[in-house]
N, C-alpha and C positions, 0 to 999 in steps of 0.2 A: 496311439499318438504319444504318450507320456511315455512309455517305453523307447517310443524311437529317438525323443529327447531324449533321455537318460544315456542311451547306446551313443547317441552324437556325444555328447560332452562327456563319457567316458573314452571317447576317442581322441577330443582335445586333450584332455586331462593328461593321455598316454604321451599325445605325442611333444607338449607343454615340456614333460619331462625328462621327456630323448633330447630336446633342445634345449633344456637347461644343464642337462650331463653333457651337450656337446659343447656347450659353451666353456662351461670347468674345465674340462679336459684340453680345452683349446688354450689352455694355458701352461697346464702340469703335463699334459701326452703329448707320445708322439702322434707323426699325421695315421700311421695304418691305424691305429687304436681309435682317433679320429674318422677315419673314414668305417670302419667297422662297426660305429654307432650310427653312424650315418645309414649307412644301408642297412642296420635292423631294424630305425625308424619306418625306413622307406618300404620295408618286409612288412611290417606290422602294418601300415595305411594300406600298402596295394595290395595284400592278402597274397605273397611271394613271389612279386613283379619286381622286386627293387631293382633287381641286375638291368632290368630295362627301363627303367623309369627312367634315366637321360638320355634313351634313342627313343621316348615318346615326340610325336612330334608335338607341337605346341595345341593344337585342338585333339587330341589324343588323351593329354595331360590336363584337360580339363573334365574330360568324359571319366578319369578315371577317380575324379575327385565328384560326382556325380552320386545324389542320393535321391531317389524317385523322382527323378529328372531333371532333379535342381542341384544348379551346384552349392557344395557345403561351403558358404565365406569364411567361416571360423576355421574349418578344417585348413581351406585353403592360404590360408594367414599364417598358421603352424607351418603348413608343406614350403610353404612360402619364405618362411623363417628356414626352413632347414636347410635347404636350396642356397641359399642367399650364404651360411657358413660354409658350406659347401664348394663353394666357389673357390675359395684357394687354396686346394687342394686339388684341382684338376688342370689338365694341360688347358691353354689357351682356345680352342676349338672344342670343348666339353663346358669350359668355365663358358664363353660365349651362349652356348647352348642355356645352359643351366642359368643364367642371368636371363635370357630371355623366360626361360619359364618360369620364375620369381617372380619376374618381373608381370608379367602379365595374371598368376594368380593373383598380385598386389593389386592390381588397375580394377581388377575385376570383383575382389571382396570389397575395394573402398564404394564401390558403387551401389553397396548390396546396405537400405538405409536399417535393418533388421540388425548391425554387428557395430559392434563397438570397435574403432579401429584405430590400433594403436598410433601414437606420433612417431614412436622413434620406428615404423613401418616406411613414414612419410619421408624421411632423410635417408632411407633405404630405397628406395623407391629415385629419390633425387640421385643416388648414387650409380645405381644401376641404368637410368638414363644415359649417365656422362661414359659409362661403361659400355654402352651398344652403340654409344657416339653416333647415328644416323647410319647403322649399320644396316645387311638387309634384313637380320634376324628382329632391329627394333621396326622396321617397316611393316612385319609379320604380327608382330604384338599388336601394332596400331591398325593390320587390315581389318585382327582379329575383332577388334573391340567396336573398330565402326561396323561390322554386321551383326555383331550383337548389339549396341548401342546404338541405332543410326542417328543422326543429328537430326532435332525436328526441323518441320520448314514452317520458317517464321511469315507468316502474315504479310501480304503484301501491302 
C-alpha cells in the first residue's frame, strides 16, 4: 500500500513538472517545442499512448487514468492541467475535444472529498464551460457525470 502511494505521487511529482516547463516555455518557446512537452507528459502518464490520447473518447480518458479501479483525482488534476494548456495549440475540433476532457477530469477530481483541489482549477473549470458553451461535447461531460453521480431522490 505505501509503495503504491509513493509510486502515485512520484507520478504527480513528474507530471507537476511537465506542467510547470509547459508553462515556462509557454512564454520564451515556440508552439512545436510547446507541443513536444506536451506529448512527453502525455508518453509518460499513458506508458506510450500519447499520439492518441486526444482520439480517446471521454469514458476512454477516464479508464486510462484508472488505478486498481479507481480513478487517480490527483493524477487527473495534473492531466487535467495539461490539457487545459494544451488547448491553444490545436485546431478548433481538437481544442473542442481536449476541453471537454479537461473538463470533465476537473468535474470529476473536484468530487473526489480525499484531494485537495486547487482554486485557480475552479476559474478553469468556469472557463472551459463558457468554451463548450452548451455544445454536444459539454452534454457528454454532464451524461458522463450523472451516471456516475446520480442525483439522490429526495424524500417525499
Amino acid at each position: 500500500m505505501i509503495y503504491e502511494q509513493d509510486y502515485i505521487m512520484r507520478q504527480v511529482k513528474k507530471l507537476t513538472d511537465f506542467l510547470i516547463q509547459i508553462m515556462a516555455k509557454k512564454k520564451e518557446s515556440s508552439q512545436r517545442e510547446i507541443k513536444n512537452l506536451i506529448d512527453q507528459s502525455l508518453h509518460e502518464l499513458t506508458g506510450g499512448k500519447s499520439e492518441e490520447f486526444n482520439e480517446l473518447s471521454l469514458k476512454e480518458t477516464l479508464d486510462v487514468l484508472k488505478h486498481k479501479g479507481k480513478l487517480d483525482a490527483e493524477l487527473a488534476i495534473v492531466i487535467a492541467d495539461i490539457l487545459f494548456e494544451s488547448i491553444a495549440l490545436l485546431d478548433q475540433k481538437d481544442a473542442e475535444h481536449c476541453s471537454s476532457q479537461a473538463l470533465l477530469l476537473y468535474k470529476i477530481a473536484i468530487k473526489d472529498s480525499d484531494v485537495a483541489f486547487p482554486l485557480q482549477s475552479i476559474k478553469k473549470i468556469r472557463d472551459l464551460n463558457k468554451k463548450l458553451n452548451d455544445s454536444e461535447k459539454l452534454h457528454e461531460v454532464n451524461k458522463i457525470l450523472q451516471e456516475r453521480y446520480p442525483p439522490s431522490t429526495a424524500a417525499p
